[in-house]
Residue, then its C-alpha position, 0 to 999 in steps of 0.5 A: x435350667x433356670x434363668x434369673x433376671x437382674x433388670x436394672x430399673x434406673x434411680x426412680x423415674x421409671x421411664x429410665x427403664x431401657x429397652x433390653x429392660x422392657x424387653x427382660x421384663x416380658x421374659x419373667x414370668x416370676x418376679x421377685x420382690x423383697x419387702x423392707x417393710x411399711x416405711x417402704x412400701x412406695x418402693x414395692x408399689x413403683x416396681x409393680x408400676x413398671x410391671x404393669x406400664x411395661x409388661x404386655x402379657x400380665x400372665x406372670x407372678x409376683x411373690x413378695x418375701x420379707x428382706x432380712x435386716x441387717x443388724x447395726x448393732x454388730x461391733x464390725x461393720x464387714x461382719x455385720x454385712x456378711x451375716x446380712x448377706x448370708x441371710x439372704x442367700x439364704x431367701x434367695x435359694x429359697x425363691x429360686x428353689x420353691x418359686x421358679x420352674x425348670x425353664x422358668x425365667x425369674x426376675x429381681x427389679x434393681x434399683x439403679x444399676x446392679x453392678x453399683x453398690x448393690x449385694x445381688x450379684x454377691x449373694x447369687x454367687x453365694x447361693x452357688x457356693x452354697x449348693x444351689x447351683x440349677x440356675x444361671x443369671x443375666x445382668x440388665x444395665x440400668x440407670x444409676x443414681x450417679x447418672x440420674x444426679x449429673x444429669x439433673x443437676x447438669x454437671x459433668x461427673x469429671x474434670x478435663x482429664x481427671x477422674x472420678x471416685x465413687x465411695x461411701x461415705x463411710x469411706x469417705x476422706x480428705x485425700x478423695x475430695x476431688x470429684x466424688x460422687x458418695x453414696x450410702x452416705x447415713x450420716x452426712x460425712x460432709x460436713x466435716x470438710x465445709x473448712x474447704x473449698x468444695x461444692x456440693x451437688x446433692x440429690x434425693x429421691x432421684x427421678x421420683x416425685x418426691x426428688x430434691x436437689x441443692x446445689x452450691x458452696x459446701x460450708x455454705x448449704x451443708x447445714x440446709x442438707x442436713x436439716x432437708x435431709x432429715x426433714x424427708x427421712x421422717x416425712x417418707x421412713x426412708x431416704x435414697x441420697x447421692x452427692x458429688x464434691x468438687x474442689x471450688x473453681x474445676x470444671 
């Protein structure tokens, strides 16, 4: 049987890597990279980082393969991500077919935690339906960007007794304002609520050393978001961003 790894590898710090992670990656002996292309090539190189500060025996692989874009372009947003996903079960069959041995264990190195907003998990299950089915998988917790942003920021994610939410900010609304945490957030969906009493816990780059944090009244340093936040988007090709909102005045 063939045996894939999802390792959790935290925000972007890569002394977030766990023990059971350190210890799934000396297991892989084919790691597996998707490439989104040159604006994002410093993400392919802190992956082999980690591969090389915590792998003991360097005998494994890696085999690099271009991520299949998503199309914007596709007027439903669901479909749209349906296509994209289709396209990589697609690669993924392909890697685990063509690339991983029987007896081999093969890994994917995850950004934050891969049970938070990330389509791997979805995919491999894709990949059965489709056929392939010669393979079983294993789930590493990592360190989100949700945790990562609490802790540099030094917040607790939840009021006394209350809960939390964690949305998009495509999902993001009025009734959610109240402890949540938004991520995947392309277009600053904040700032249509800086008519209210909300503060703001913003963060990029997470753990990295490029990271950025701003914190305070949300009417009063929405528009310093948006203009950092662009300013390192054009600067780096990407960005990775994660914010909490809480009503003025709750601990």
């Amino acid at each position: 049987m063939k045996t894939l790894l999802l390792i959790g590898i935290g925000a972007g710090d890569p002394e977030h890597i766990t023990v059971q992670a350190i210890n799934a990656l000396n297991r892989a002996s084919v790691f597996f990279v998707l490439d989104k292309g040159q604006a994002t090539e410093d993400l392919v190189r802190l992956r082999l980082e980690i591969c090389e500060r915590y792998i003991r025996e360097p005998a494994y692989r890696v085999v690099q393969v271009s991520d299949p874009q998503r199309d914007s372009s596709t007027p439903s947003y669901t479909q749209g991500v349906e296509d994209w996903h289709e396209q990589r079960a697609e690669v993924f069959q392909r890697l685990i077919e063509d690339e991983l041995a029987e007896g081999e264990s093969g890994a994917f190195l995850l950004w934050g935690e891969p049970g938070l907003y990330d389509s791997t998990l979805r995919i491999l299950e894709r990949v059965r339906a489709n056929g392939c089915t010669g393979f079983d998988y294993e789930v590493i917790p990592g360190i989100s960007s949700v945790q990562a942003l609490a802790a540099r920021h030094r917040v607790p994610l939840n009021g006394i007794g209350q809960p939390i939410r964690i949305t998009t900010g495509r999902r993001l609304a009025a009734a959610d304002l109240d402890n949540v945490v938004v991520m995947l957030d392309a277009h600053c969906a904040f700032q249509a609520f800086t008519q209210e009493n909300l503060d703001i816990y913003w963060g990029a780059y997470l753990g990295t050393a490029d990271e950025i944090l701003i914190a305070g009244k949300l009417a009063d340093v929405c528009e310093q978001i948006k203009h950092t936040r662009e300013a390192a988007r054009q600067r780096k090709g990407w960005i990775m961003d994660t914010y909490l909102l809480r009503r003025g005045g709750e601990e």
